[in-house]
N, CA, C and O of each residue as an XYZ file, in Angstrom:
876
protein
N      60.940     71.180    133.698
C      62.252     71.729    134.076
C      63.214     71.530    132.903
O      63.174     70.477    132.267
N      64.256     72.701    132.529
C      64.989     72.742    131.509
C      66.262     72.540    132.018
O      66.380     72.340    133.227
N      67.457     72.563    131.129
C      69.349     72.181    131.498
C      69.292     72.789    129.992
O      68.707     72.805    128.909
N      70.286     73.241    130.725
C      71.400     73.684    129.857
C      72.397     72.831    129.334
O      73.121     72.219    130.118
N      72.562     72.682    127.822
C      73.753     71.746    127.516
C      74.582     72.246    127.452
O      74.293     73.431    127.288
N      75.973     72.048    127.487
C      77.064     72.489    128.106
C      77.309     73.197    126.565
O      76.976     72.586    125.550
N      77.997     74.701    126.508
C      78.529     75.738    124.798
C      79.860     75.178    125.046
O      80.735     75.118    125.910
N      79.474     74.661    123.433
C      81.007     74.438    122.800
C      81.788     75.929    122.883
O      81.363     77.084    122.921
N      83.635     75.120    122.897
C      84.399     76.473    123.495
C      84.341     77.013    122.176
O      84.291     76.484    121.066
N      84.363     78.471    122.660
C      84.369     79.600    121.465
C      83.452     80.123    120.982
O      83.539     81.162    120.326
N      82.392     79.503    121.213
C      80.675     80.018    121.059
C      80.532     81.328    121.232
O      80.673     81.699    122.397
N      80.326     82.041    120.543
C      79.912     83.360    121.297
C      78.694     83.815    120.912
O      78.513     84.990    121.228
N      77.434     83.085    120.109
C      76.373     83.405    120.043
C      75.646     82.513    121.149
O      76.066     81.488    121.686
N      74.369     83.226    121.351
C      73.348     83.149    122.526
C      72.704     81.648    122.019
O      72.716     81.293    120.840
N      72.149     80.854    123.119
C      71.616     80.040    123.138
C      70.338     80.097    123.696
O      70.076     80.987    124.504
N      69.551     79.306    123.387
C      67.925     79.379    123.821
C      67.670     77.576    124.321
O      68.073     76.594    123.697
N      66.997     77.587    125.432
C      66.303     75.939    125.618
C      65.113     75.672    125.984
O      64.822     76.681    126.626
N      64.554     75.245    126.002
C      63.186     75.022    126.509
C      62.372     74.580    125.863
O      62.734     73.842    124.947
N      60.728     74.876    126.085
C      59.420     74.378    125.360
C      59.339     75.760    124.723
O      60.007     76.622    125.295
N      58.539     76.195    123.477
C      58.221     77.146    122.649
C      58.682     78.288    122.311
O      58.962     78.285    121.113
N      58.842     79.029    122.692
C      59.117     80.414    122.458
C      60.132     80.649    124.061
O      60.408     81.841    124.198
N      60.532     80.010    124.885
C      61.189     80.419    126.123
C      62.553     80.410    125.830
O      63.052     79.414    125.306
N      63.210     81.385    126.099
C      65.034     81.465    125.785
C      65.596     81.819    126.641
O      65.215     82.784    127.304
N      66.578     81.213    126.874
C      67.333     81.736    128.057
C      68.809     82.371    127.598
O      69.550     81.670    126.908
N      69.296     83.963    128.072
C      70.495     84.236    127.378
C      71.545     83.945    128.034
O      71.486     83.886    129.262
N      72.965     83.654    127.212
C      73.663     83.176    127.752
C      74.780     83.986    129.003
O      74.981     85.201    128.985
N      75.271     83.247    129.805
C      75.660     84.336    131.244
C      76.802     85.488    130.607
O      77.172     86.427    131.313
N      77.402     85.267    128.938
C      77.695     85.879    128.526
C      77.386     87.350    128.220
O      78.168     88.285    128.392
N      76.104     87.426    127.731
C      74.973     88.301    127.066
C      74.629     88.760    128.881
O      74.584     89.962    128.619
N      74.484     88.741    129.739
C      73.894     88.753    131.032
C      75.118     89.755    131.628
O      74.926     90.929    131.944
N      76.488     89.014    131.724
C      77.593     90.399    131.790
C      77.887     91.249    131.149
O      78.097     92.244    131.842
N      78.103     91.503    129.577
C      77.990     92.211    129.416
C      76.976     93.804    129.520
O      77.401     94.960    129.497
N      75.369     93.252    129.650
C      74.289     94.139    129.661
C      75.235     94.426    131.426
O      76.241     95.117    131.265
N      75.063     94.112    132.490
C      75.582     94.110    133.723
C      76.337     94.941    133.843
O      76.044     95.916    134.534
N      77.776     94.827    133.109
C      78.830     95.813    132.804
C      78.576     97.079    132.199
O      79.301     97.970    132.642
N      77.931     97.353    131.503
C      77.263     98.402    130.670
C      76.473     99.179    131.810
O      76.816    100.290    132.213
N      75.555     98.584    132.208
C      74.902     98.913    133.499
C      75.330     99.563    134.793
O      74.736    100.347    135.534
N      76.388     99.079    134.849
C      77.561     99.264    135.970
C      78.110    100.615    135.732
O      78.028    101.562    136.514
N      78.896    100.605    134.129
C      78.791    101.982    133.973
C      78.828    102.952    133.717
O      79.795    103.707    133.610
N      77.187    103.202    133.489
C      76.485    104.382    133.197
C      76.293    104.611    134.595
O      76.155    105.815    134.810
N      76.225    103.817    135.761
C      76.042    103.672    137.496
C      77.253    104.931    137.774
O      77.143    106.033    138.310
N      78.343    104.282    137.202
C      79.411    104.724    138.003
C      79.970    106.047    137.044
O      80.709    106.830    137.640
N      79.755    106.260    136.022
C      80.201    107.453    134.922
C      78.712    108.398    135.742
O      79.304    109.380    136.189
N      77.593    108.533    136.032
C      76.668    109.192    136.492
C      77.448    109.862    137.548
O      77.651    111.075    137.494
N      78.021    108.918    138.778
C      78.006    109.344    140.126
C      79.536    110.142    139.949
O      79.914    110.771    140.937
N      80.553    110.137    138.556
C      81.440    110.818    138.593
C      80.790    112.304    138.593
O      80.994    113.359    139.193
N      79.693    111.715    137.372
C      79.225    113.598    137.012
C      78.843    114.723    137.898
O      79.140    115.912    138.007
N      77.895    113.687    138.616
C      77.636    114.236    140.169
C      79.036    114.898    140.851
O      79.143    116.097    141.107
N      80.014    113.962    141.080
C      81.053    114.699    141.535
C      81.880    115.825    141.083
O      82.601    116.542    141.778
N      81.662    115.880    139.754
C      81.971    116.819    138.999
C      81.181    118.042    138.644
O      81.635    118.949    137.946
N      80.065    118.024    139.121
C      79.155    119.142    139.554
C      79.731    119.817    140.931
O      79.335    120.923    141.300
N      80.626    119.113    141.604
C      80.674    119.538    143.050
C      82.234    120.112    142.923
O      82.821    120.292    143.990
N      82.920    120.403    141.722
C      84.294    120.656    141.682
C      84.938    119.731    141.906
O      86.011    120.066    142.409
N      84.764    118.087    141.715
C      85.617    117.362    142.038
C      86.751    117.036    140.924
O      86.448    116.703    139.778
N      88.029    117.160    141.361
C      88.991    117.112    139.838
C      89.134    115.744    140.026
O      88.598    115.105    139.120
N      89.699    115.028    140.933
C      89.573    113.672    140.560
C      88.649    112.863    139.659
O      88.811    112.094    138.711
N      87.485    113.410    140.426
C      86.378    112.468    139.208
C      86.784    113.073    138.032
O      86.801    112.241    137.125
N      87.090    114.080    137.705
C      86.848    114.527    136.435
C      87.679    113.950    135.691
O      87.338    113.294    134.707
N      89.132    114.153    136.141
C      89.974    113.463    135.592
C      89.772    111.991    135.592
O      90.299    111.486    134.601
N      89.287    111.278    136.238
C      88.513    110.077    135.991
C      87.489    109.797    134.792
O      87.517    108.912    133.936
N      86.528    110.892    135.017
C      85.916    110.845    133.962
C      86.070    110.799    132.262
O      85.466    110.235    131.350
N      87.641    112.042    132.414
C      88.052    111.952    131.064
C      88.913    110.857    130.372
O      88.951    110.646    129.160
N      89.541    110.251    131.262
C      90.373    109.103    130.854
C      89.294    107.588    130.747
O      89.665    106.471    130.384
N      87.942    107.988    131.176
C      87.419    106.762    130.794
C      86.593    107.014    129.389
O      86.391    106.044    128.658
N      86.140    108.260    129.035
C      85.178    108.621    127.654
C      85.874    109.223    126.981
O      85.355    109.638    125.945
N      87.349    109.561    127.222
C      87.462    110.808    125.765
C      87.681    109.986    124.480
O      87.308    110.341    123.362
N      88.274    108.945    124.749
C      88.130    108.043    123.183
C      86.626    108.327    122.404
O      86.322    108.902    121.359
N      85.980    107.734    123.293
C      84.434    108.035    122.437
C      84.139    109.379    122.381
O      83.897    109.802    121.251
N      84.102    110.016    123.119
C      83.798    111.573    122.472
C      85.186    112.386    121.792
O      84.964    113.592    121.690
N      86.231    112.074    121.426
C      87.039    112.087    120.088
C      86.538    111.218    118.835
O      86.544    111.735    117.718
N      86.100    109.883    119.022
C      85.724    109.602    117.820
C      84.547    110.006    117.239
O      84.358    110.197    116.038
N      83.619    110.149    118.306
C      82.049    110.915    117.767
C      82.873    112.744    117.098
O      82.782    113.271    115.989
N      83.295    113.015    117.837
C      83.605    114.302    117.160
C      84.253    114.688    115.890
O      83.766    115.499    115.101
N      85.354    114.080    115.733
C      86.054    113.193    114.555
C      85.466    112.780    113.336
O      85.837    112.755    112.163
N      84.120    112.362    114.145
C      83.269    111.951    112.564
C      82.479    112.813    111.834
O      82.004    112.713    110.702
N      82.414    113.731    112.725
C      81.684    115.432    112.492
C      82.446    116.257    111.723
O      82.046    116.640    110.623
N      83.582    116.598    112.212
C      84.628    117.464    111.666
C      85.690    116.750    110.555
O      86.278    117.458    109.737
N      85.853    115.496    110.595
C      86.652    114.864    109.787
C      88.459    115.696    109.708
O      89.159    115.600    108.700
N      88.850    116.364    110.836
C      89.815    116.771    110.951
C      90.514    116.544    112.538
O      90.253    117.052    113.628
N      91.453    115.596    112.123
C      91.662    115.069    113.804
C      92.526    116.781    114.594
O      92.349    116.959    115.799
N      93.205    117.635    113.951
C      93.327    118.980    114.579
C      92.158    119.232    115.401
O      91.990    118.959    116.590
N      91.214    119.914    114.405
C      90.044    120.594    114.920
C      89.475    119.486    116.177
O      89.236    119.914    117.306
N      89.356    118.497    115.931
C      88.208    117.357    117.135
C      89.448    117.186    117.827
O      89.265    116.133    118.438
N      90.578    117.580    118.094
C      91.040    117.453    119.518
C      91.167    119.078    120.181
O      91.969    119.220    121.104
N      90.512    120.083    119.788
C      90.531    121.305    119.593
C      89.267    121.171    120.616
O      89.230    121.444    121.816
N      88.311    120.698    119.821
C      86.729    120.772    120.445
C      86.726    119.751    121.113
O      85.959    120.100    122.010
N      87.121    118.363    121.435
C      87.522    117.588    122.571
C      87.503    118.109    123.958
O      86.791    117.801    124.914
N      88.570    119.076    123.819
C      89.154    119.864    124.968
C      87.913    121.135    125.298
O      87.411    121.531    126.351
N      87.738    121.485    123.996
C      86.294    122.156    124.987
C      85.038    121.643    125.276
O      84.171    122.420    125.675
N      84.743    120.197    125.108
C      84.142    119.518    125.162
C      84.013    119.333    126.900
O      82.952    119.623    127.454
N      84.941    118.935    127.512
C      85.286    118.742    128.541
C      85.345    119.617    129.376
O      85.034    119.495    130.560
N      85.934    121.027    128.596
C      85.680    122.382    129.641
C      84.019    122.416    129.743
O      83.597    122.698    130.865
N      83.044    122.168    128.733
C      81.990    122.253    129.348
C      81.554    121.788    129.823
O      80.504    122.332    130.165
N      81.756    120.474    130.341
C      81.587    119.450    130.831
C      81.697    119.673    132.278
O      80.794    119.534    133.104
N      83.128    120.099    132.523
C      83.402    120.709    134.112
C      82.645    121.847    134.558
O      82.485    122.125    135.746
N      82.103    122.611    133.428
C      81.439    123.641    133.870
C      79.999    123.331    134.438
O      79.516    123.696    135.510
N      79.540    122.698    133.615
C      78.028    122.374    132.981
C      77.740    121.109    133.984
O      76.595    121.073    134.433
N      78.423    120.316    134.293
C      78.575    118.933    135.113
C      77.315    118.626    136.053
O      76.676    117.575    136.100
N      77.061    120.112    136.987
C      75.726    120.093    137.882
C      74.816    119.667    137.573
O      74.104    118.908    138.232
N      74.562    120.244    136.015
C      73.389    120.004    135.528
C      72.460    118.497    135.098
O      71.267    118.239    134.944
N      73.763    117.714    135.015
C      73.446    116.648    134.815
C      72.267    116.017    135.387
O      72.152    116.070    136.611
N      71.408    115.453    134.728
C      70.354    114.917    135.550
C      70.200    113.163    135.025
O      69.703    112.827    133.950
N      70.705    112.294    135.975
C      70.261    111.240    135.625
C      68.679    110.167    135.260
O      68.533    109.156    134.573
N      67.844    110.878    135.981
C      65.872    110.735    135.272
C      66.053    111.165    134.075
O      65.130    110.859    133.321
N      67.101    111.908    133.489
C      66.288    112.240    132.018
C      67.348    111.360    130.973
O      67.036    111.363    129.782
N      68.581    110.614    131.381
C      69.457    109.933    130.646
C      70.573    109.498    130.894
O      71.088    110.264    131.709
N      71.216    108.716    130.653
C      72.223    108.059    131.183
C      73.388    109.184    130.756
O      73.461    110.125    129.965
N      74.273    108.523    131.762
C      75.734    109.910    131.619
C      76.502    109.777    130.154
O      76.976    110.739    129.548
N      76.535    108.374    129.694
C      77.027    108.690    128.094
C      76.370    109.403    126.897
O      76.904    109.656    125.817
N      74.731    109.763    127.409
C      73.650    110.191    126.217
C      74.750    111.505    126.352
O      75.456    112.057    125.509
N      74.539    111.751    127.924
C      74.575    113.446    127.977
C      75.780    113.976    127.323
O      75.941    115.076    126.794
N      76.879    112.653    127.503
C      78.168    113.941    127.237
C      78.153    113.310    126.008
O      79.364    113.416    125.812
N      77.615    112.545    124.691
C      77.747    112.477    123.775
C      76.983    113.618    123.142
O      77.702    114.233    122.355
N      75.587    114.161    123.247
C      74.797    114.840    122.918
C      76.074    116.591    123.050
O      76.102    117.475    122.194
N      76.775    116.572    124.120
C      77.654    117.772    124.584
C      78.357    118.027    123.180
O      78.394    119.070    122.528
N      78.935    116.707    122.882
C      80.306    116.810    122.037
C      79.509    116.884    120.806
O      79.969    117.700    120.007
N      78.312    116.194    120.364
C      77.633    116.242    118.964
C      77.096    118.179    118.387
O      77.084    118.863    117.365
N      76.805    118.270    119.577
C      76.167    119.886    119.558
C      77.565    120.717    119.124
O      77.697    121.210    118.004
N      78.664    120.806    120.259
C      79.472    121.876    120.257
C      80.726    121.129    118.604
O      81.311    122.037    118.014
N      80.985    119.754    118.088
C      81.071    119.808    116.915
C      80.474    120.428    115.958
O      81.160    121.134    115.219
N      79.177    120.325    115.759
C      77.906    121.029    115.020
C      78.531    122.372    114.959
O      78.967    122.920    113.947
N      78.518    122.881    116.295
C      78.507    123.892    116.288
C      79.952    124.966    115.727
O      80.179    126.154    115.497
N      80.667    123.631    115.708
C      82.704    124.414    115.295
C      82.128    124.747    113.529
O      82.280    125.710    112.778
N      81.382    123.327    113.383
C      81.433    123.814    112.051
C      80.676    124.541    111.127
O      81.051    124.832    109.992
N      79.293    124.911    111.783
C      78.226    125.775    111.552
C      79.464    127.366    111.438
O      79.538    128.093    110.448
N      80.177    127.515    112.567
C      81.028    128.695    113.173
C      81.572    128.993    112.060
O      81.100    129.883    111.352
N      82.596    128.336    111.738
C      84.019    128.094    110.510
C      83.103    129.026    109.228
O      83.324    130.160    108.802
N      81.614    127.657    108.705
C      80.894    128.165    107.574
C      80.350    130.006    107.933
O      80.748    130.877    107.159
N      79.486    130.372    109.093
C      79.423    131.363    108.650
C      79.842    132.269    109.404
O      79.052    133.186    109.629
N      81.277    132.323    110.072
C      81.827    133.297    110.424
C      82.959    133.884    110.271
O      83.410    134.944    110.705
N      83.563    132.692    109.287
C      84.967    133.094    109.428
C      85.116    134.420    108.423
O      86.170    135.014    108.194
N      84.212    134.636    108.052
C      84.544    135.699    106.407
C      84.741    137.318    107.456
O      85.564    138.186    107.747
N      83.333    136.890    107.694
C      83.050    138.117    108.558
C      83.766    138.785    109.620
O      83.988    139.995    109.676
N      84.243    137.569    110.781
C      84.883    137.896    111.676
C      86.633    138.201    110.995
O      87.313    138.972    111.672
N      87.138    137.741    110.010
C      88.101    138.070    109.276
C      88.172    139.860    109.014
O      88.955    140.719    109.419
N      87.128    139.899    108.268
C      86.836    141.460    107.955
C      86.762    142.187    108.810
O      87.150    143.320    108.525
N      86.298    141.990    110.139
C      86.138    142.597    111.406
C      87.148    142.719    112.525
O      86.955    143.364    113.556
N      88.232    142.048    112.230
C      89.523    141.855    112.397
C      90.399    142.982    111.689
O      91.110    143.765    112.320
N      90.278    142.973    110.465
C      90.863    143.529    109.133
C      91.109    145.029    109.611
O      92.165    145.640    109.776
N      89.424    145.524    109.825
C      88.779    146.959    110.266
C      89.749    147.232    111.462
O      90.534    148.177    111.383
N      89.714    146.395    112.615
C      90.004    147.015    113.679
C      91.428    147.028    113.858
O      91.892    147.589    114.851
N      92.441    146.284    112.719
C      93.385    146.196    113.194
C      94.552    147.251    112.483
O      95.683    147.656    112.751
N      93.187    147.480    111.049
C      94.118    148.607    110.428
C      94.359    147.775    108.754
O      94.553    146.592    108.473
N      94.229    149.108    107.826
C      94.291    148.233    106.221
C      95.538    147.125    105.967
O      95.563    146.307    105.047
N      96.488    147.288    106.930
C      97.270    146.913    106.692
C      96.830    145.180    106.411
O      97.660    144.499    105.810
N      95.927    144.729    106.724
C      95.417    143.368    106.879
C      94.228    142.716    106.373
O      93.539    141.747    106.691
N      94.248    144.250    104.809
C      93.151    143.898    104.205
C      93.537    142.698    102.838
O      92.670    142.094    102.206
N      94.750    142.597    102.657
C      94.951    141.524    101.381
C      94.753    140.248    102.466
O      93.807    139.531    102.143
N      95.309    139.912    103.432
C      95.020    139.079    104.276
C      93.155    138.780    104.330
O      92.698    137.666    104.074
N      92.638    139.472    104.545
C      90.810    139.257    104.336
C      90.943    138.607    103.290
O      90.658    137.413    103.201
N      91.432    139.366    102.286
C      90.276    139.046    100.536
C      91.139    137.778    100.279
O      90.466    137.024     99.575
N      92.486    137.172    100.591
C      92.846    136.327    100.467
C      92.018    134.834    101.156
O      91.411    133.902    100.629
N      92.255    135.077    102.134
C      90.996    134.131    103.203
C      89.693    133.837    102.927
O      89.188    132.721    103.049
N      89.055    134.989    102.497
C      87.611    134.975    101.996
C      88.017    134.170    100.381
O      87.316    133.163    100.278
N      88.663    134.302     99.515
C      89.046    133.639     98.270
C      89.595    132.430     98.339
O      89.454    131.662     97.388
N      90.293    132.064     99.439
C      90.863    130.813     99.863
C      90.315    129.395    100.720
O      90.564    128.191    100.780
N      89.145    130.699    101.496
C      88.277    129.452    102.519
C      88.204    128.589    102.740
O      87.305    128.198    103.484
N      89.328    127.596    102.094
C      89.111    126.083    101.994
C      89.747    125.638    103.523
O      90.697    126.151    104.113
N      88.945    124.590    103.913
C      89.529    124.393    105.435
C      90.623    123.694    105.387
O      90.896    123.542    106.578
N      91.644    123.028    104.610
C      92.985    122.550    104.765
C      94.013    123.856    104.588
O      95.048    124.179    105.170
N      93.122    124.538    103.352
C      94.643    125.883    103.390
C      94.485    126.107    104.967
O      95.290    125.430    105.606
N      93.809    126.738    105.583
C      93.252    127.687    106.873
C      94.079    126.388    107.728
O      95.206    126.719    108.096
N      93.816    125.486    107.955
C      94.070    124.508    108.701
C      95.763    124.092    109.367
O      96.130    123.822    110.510
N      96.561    124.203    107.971
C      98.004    124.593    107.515
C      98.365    125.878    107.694
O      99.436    126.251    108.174
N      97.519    126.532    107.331
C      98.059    128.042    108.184
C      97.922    128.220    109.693
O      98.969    128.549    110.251
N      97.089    128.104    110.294
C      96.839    127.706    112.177
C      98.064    126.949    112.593
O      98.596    127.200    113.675
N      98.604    125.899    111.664
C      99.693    125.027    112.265
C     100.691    125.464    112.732
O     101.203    125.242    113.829
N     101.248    126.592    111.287
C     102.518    127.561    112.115
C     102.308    128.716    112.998
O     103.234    129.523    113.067
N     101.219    128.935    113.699
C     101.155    129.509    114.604
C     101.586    129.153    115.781
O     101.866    127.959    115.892
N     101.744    129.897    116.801
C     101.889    129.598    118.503
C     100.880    129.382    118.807
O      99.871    129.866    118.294
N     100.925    128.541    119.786
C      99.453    127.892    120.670
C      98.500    128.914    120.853
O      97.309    128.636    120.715
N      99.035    130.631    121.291
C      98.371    131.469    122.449
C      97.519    132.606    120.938
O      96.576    133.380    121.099
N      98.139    132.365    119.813
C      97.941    133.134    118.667
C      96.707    132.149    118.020
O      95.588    132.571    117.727
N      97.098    130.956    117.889
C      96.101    129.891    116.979
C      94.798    130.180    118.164
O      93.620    130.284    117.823
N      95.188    130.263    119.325
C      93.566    130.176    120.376
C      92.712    131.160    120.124
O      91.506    130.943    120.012
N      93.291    132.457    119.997
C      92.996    133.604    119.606
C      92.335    133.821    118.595
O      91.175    134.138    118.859
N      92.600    133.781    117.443
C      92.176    133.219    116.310
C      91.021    132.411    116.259
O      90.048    132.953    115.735
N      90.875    131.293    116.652
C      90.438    130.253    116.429
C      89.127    131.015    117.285
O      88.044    131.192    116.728
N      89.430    131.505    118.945
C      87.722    131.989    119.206
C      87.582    133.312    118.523
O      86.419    133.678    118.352
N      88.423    134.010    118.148
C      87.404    135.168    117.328
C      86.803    134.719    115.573
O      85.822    135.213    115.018
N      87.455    133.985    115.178
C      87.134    134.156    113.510
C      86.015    132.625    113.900
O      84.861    132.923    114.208
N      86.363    131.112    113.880
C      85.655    130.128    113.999
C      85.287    129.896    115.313
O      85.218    128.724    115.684
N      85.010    130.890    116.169
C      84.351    130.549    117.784
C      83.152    131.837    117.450
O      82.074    131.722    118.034
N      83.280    132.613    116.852
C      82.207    134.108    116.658
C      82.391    134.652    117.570
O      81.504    135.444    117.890
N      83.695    134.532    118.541
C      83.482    136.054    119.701
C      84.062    137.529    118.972
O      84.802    137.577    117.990
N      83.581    138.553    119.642
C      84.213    139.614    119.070
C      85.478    139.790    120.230
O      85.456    139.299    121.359
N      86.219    140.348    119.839
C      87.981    140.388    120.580
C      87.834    140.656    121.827
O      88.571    140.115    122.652
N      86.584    141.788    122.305
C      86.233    142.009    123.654
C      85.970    140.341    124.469
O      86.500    140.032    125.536
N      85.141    139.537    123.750
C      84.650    138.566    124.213
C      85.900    137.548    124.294
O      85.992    136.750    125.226
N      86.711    137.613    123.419
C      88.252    136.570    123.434
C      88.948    137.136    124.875
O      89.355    136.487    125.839
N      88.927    138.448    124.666
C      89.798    138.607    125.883
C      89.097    138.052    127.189
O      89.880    137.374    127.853
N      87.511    138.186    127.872
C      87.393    138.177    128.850
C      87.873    136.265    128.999
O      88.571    135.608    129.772
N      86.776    135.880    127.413
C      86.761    134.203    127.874
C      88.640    134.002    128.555
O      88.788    133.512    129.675
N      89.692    134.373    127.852
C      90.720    133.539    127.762
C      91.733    134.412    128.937
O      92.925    134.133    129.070
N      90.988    135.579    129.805
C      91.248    135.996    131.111
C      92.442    136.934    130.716
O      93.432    136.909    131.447
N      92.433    137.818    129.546
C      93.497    138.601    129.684
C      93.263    139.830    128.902
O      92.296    139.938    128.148
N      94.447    141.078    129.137
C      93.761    142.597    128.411
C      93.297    142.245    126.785
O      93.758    141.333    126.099
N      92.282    143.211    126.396
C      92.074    143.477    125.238
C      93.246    143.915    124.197
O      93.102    143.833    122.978
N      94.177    144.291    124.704
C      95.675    145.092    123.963
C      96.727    143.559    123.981
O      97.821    143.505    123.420
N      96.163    142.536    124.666
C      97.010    141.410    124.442
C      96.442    140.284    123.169
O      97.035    139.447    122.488
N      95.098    140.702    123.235
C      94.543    139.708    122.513
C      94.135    140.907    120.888
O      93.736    140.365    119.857
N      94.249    141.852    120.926
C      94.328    142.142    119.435
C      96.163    141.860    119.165
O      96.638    141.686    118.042
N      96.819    141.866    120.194
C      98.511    141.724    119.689
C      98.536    140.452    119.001
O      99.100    140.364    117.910
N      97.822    139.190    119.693
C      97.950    137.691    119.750
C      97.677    137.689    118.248
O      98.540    137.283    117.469
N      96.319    138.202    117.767
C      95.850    137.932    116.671
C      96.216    138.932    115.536
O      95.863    138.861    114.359
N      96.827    139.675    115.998
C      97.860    140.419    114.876
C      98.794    139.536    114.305
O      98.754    138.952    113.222
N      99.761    139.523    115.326
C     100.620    138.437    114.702
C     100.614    137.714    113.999
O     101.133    137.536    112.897
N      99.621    136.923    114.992
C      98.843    135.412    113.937
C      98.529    136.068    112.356
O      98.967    135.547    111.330
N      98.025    136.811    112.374
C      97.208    136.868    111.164
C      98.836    137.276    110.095
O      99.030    136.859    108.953
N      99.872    138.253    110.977
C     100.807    138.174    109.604
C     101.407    136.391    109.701
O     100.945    135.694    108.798
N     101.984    135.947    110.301
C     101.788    133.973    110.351
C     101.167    134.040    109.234
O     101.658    134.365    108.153
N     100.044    133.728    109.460
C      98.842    133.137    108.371
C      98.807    133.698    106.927
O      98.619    133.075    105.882
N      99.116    135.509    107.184
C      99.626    135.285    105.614
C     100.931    134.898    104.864
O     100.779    134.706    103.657
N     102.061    134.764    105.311
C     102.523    134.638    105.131
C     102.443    132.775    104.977
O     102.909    132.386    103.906
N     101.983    131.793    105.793
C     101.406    130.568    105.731
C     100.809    130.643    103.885
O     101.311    129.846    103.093
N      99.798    131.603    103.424
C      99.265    131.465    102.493
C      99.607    132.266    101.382
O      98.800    132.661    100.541
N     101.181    132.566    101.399
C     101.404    132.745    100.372
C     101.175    134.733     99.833
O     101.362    135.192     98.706
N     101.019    135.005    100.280
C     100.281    136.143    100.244
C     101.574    137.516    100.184
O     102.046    137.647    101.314
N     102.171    138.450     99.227
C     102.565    139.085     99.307
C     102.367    140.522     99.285
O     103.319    141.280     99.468
């Protein structure tokens, strides 16, 4: 039979007692794993609820993880704009997607970290190869008038100019923007995602785009 000798205060490494190789961890090391345990228990059974339309959980849910899935995202994009940009749609998919959750295949922090690692990936895969294009495709439909605006952008590409230009935009113009040129929808697809006419959302991103040149200098 073994005892425990009493941890000096402040100890915070693990102790072992016994005959050979037997260790016992300390009740320290024992709550924390416990707490951790607890929850992935209780972040699971939000998700569940959040498969079922529950806003409480959800809003529960987000005030207990968005720190960590801002800083995982954050470390992807290295632009705290953009990762509170994709944060927020992080979470819309989250509410959407929520059902799917399956706890046999991983705990609820794998899943919504794996959410936020993908759809970061994915802002910036977008940015690299769409913004040229969807610029030009913009350009076309909106009329020459918005062709020095292209060749400027395409010559400028750097993501702080672009970044500083989005800033002086309006919220409803930068959204616009942001899913047609670095989201890859075409304007049909902006309008349905963001629930409004096609004649509102080429206006939104008209604008924006004189904003933006004018943001970059561009006469």
């Amino acid at each position: 039979m073994t005892t425990r000798p009493p941890a000096a205060e402040g100890d915070s490494f693990q102790q072992a007692v016994g005959d050979g190789d037997e260790r016992v961890e300390t009740p320290r090391t024992d709550s924390a794993v416990t707490a951790r345990a607890a929850e992935s228990i209780e972040l699971a059974a939000l998700l569940v609820r959040c498969g079922r339309s529950d806003q409480q959980a959800f809003a529960e849910l987000y005030d207990r993880t968005c720190a960590r899935v801002f800083g995982l995202v954050l470390r992807v994009l290295h632009d705290p704009g953009y990762a509170e940009e994709t944060t927020q749609e992080v979470y819309l998919q989250i509410w959407r997607t929520a059902a799917n959750f399956d706890a046999a295949k991983g705990s609820a922090v794998t899943w919504l970290m794996t959410l936020a690692h993908r759809r970061a990936v994915d802002r910036v895969r977008a940015e690299q190869a769409h913004a040229q294009r969807e610029v030009a495709y913009g350009a076309s439909t909106l009329g020459n008038e918005f062709d020095e605006v292209t060749e400027e952008v395409g010559r400028r590409l750097d993501q702080q100019a672009v970044l500083e230009g989005l800033a002086t935009l309006t919220q409803t113009q930068r959204e616009a923007i942001s899913l047609a040129y670095f989201g890859g929808r075409t304007y049909a697809e902006v309008a349905e995602y963001l629930g409004v006419g096609l004649p509102t959302v080429k206006s939104r991103i008209r604008d924006g785009l004189t904003r933006l040149k004018k943001s970059l200098g561009v006469t």
